[in-house]
C-alpha positions in Angstrom: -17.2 34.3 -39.5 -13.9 35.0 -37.7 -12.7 35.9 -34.2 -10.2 38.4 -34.0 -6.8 36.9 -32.4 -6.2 38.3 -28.8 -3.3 40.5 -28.0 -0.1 38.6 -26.8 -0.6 38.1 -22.8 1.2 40.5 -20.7 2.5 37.4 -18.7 1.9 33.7 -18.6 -1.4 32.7 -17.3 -3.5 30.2 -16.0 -5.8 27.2 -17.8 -7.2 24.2 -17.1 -7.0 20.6 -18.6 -10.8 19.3 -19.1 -10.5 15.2 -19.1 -9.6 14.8 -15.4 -11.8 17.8 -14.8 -14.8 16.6 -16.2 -14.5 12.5 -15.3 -14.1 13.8 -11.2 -15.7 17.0 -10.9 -19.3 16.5 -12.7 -22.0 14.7 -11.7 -24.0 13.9 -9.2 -22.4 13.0 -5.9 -21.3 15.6 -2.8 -19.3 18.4 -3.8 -19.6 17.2 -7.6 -20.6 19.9 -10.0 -24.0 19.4 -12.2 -22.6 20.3 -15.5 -19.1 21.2 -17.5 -19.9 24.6 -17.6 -21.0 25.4 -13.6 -17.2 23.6 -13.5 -15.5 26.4 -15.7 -17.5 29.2 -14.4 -15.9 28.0 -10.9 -12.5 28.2 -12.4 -13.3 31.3 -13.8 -15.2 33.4 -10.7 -13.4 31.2 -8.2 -9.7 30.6 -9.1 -9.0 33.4 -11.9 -8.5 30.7 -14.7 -8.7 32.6 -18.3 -7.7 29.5 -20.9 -8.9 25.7 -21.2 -7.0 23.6 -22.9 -9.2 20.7 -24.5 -8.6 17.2 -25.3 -9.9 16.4 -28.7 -11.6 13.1 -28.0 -14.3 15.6 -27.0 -14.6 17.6 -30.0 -16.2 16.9 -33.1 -12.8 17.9 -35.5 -14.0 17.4 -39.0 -17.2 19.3 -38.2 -14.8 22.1 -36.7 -12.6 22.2 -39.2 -15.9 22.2 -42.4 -17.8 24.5 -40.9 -16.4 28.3 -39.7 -20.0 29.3 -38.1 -19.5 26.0 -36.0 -16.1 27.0 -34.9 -17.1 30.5 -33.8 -19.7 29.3 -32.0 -17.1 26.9 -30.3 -14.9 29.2 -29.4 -17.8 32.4 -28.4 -18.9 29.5 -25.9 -16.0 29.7 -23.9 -15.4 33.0 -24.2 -18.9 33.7 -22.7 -17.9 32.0 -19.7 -14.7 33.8 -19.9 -12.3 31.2 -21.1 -9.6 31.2 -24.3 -9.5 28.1 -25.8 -5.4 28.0 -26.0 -4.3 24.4 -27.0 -5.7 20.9 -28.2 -4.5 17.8 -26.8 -4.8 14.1 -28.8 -3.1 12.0 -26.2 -5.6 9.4 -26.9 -4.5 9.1 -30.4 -0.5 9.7 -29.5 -0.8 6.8 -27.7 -2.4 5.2 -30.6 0.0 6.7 -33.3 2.7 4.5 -32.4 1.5 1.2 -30.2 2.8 -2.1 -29.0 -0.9 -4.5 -29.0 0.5 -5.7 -25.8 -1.0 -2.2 -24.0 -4.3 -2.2 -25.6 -6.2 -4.4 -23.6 -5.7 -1.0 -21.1 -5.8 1.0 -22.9 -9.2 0.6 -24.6 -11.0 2.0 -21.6 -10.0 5.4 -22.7 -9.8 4.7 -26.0 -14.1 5.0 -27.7 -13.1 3.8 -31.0 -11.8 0.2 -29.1 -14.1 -2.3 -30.9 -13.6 -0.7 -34.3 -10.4 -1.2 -33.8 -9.8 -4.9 -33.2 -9.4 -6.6 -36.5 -7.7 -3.5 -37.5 -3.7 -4.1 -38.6 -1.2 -1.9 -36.7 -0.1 -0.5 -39.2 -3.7 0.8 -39.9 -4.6 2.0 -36.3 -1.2 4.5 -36.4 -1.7 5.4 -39.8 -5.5 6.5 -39.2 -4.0 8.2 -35.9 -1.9 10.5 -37.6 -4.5 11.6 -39.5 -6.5 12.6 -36.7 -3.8 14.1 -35.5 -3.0 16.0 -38.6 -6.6 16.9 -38.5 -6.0 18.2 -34.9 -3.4 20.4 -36.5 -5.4 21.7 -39.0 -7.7 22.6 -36.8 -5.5 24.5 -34.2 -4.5 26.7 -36.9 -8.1 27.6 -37.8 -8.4 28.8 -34.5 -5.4 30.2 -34.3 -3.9 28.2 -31.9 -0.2 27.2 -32.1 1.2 24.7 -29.4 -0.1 21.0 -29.2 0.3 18.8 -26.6 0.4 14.6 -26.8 2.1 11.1 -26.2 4.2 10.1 -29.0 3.7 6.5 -28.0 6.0 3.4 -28.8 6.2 -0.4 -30.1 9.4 -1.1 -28.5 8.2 -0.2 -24.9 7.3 -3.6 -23.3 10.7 -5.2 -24.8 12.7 -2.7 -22.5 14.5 -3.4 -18.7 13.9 -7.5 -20.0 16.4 -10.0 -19.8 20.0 -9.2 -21.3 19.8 -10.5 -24.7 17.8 -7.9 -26.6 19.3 -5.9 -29.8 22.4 -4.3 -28.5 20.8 -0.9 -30.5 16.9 -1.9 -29.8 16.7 1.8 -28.4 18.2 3.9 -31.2 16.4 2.1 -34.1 13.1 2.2 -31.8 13.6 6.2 -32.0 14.9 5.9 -35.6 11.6 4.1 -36.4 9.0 6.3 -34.1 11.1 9.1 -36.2 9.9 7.8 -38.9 6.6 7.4 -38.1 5.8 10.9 -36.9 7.8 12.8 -39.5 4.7 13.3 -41.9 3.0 14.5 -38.7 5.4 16.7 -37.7 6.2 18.6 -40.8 2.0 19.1 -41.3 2.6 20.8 -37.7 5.1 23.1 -38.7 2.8 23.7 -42.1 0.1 24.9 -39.7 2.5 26.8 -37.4 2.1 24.9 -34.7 4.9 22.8 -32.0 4.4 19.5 -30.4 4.9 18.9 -27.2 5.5 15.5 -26.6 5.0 14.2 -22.8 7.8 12.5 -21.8 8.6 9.7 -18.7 5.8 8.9 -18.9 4.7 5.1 -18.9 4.1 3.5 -22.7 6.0 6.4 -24.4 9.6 5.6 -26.5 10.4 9.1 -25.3 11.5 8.5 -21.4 14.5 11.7 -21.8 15.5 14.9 -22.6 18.4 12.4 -24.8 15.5 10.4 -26.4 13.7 13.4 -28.0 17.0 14.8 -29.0 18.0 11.5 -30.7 14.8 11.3 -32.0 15.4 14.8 -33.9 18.8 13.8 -34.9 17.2 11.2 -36.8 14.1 13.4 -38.7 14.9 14.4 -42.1 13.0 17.6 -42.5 13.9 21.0 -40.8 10.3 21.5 -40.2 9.9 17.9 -38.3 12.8 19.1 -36.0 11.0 22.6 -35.6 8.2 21.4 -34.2 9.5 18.7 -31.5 9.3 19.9 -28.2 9.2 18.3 -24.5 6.0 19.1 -22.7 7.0 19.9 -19.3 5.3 18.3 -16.9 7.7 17.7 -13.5 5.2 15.4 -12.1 6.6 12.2 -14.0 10.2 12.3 -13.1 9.2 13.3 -9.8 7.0 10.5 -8.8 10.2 8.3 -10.2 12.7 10.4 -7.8 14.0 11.2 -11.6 16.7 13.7 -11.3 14.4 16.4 -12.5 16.4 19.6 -12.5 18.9 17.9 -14.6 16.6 16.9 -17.1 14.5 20.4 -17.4 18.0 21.6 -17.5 18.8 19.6 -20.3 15.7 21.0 -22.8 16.1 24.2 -21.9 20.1 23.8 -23.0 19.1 22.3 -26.2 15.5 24.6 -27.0 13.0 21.7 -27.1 11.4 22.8 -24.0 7.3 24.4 -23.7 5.1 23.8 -20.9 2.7 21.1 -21.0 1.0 20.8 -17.4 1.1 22.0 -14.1 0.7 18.6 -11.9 3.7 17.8 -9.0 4.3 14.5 -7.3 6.4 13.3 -4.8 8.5 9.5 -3.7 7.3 8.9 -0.2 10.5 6.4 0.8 8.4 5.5 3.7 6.2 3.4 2.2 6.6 -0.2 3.5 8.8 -1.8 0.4 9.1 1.5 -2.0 10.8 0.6 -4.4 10.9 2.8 -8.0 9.2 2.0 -11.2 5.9 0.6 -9.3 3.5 0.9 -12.2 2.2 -2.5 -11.4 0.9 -1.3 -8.2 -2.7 0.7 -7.6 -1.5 4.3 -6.9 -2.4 4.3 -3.2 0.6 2.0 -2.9 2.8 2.8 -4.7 5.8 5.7 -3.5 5.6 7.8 -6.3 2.7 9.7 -5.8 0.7 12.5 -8.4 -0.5 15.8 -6.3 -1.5 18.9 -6.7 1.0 21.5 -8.5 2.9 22.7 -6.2 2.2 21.4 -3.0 5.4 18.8 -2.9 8.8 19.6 -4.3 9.2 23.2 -4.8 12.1 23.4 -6.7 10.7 21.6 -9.5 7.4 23.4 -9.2 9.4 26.9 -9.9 11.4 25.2 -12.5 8.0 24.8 -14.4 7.3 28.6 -13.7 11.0 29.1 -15.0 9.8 27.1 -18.7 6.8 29.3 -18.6 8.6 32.4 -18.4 10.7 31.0 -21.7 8.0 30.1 -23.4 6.1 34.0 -23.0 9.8 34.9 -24.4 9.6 33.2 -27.7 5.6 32.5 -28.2 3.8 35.6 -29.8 0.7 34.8 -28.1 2.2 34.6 -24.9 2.5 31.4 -21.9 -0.8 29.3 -20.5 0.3 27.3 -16.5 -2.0 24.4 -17.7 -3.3 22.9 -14.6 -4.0 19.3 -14.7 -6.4 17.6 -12.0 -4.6 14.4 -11.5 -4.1 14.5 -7.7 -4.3 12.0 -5.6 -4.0 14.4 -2.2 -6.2 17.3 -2.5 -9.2 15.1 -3.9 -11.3 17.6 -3.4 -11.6 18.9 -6.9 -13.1 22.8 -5.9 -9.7 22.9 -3.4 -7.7 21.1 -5.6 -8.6 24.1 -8.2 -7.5 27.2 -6.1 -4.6 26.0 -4.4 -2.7 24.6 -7.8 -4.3 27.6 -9.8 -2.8 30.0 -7.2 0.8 28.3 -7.2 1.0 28.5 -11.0 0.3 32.5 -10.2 3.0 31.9 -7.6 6.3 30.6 -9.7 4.9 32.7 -12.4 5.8 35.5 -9.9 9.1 34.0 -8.3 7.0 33.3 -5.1 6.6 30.0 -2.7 4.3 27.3 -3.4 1.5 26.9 -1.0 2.6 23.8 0.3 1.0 20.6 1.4 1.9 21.6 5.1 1.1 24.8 5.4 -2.6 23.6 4.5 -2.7 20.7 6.8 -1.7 23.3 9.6 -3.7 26.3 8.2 -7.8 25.7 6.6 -7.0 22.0 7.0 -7.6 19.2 3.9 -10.9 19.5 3.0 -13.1 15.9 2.5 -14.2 14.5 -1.0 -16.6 12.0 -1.5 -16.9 12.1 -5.1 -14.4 9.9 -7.4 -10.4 10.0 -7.5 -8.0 9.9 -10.1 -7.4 6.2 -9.1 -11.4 5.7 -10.1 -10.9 7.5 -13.4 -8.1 5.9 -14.4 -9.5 2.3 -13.9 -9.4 1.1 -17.5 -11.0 -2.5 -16.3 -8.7 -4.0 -18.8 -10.4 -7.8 -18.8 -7.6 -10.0 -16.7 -8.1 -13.0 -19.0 -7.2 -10.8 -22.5 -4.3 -9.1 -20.5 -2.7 -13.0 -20.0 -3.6 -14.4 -22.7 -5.5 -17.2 -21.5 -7.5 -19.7 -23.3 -10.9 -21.4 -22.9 -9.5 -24.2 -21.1 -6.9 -22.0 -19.0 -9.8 -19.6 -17.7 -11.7 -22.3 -16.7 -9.2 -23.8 -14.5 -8.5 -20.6 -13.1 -11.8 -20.3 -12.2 -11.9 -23.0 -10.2 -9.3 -22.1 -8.6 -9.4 -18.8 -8.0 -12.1 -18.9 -5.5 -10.1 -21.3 -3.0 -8.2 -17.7 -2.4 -10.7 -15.1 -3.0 -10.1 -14.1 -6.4 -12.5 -12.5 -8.8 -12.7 -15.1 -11.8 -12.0 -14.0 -15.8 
């Protein structure tokens, strides 16, 4: 059983991003939605969303990809609501498809397949990653999907802004080598007619520039493992680094690795006592760099997304998706959060002003939010004693001490 392919769009439109979505805005507290779907009917009736893009740690892929009744059904779900399913997104196993050990004590909070994974080599974790990748792939072409978003990870990460004596060419044989590793990958993409978007500068990725991923494709083999690396845009990342944004977009769009990934903004807030850049050790209410809701900070780079958008309805035969992503960290209210960065993707999609963050402190005001933040869902409670390594005897004298100053123990 089939699903006939819509008709291209007649300009970019707007979707939503579940994981965020679903781990702040269901449940049971105030302003909290009961379940997944009251959320996207809310997107749907309240903020004219007409696409979801899903991350496939929530899908059951081999069954998808077996069993054609199930994938209508998948995809007549959604559409009941009023929703086109219009990308899958593996970040999960990106981040897992290349991987320095030294990140997964954090990253196994996200990560359900942790425990399976322990005695597991490296070299077996990526390789059964890019599997499930592939099998992503496969199963974005069954549904006729044809853009992919996802981290493209990295082992040479935590060796990086060390002391002065590493490899003199640590970074081009650390792209060289992630090449490498996604090349099989990439070409399966292309087989299946679908481009990667990697997201870039962001934290534990090889890929920090618009240089990197270029370097990166200078060093794949295969015409189709060029053809389908992209950068997925998102401006937040550079921006909440005080990144030279423009230049970078600038960049992609020069060299034609550039699709949209998602619609989140951030800003540096220099007056935070002791800002300094790259504060990633540092809980996100302290830091400078902060994520927000598209739009409302830095506008330039918010109509530089809607400028990407525009050049990705150009060349995609299905058309453009704005795909919002609820990160933010200043409309916490998720049901606010939703209208005001749905309505600025409309907004640069139509060459118009962002709603900004002042405009609603001086119009309807910031509404409250009692439910949980981005800070709560990204809490990986990575255990302190596995994260430094400590042994038996170690943890025990830090336990004794740790009290004298009021610190949790190990």
């Amino acid at each position: 059983m089939s699903t006939p392919a819509p008709a291209k769009l007649e300009k970019p439109q707007v979707a939503v991003f579940t994981p965020q979505l679903l781990a702040i805005g269901v449940g049971d507290k105030p302003g909290q939605f009961k379940t997944a779907d009251d959320l996207w009917r809310f997107c749907v009736g309240e903020c004219g969303v007409t696409g979801i893009s899903m991350h496939t740690g929530m899908l059951d892929v081999q069954g998808l990809i077996s069993n054609a009744d199930a994938r209508h059904e998948f995809v007549e779900h959604y559409r009941k609501i009023g929703l086109q399913i219009v990308r899958l997104e593996s970040h999960t196993d990106g981040q897992l498809a290349s991987g320095n050990p030294v990140y997964w004590p954090r990253f196994k909070g996200f990560d359900p397949q942790a425990e399976a994974r322990k005695h597991a080599s490296i070299q077996d974790i990526e390789k059964a990653a890019h599997a499930r990748i592939r099998d992503v792939l496969t199963l974005s072409q069954l549904l006729g999907i044809n853009r992919h978003q996802t981290f493209c990870g990295g082992r040479d990460l935590p060796h990086h802004d060390q002391w002065s004596t590493l490899p003199r060419r640590l970074k081009h044989q650390a792209l060289l080598f992630l090449a490498m590793q996604w090349e099989e990958t990439l070409k399966h993409a292309t087989a299946c007619g679908v481009e990667i978007g990697f997201e870039i500068w962001h934290v534990m990725q090889t890929l920090q520039s618009t240089m990197d991923i270029i370097n990166m494709r200078n060093f794949l083999q295969s015409d189709e493992a060029k053809a389908a690396t992209k950068v997925g845009l998102d401006v937040s990342h550079p921006d909440k680094e005080e990144d030279d944004t423009v230049t970078l977009v600038k960049d992609a769009v020069a060299a034609d690795i550039i699709v949209p990934g998602h619609a989140k903004s951030a800003f540096f807030d220099r007056s935070v006592p002791g800002f300094r850049h790259r504060q990633h050790g540092l809980p996100f209410k302290d830091q400078a760099g902060k994520f927000a809701t598209f739009g409302i900070f830095n506008p330039e780079t918010a109509a530089l997304f809607g400028s990407v958008l525009w050049l990705e309805h150009a060349r995609n035969p299905k058309g453009a998706w704005g795909v919002y992503e609820g990160e933010c960290l200043f409309l916490q209210n998720v049901r606010q959060g939703l209208k005001v960065g749905t309505e600025n993707i409309r907004r640069v999609v139509d060459n118009q002003p962002t709603v900004s963050y002042d405009e609603l402190k001086s119009g309807s005001g910031i509404e409250p939010w009692k439910g949980p933040n981005f800070e709560s869902f990204a809490d990986g409670n990575a255990p302190v004693r596995e994260l430094l390594e400590m042994s038996d005897e170690e943890a025990a004298a830090f336990n004794e001490r740790a009290g004298e100053f009021g610190l949790p123990t190990v």
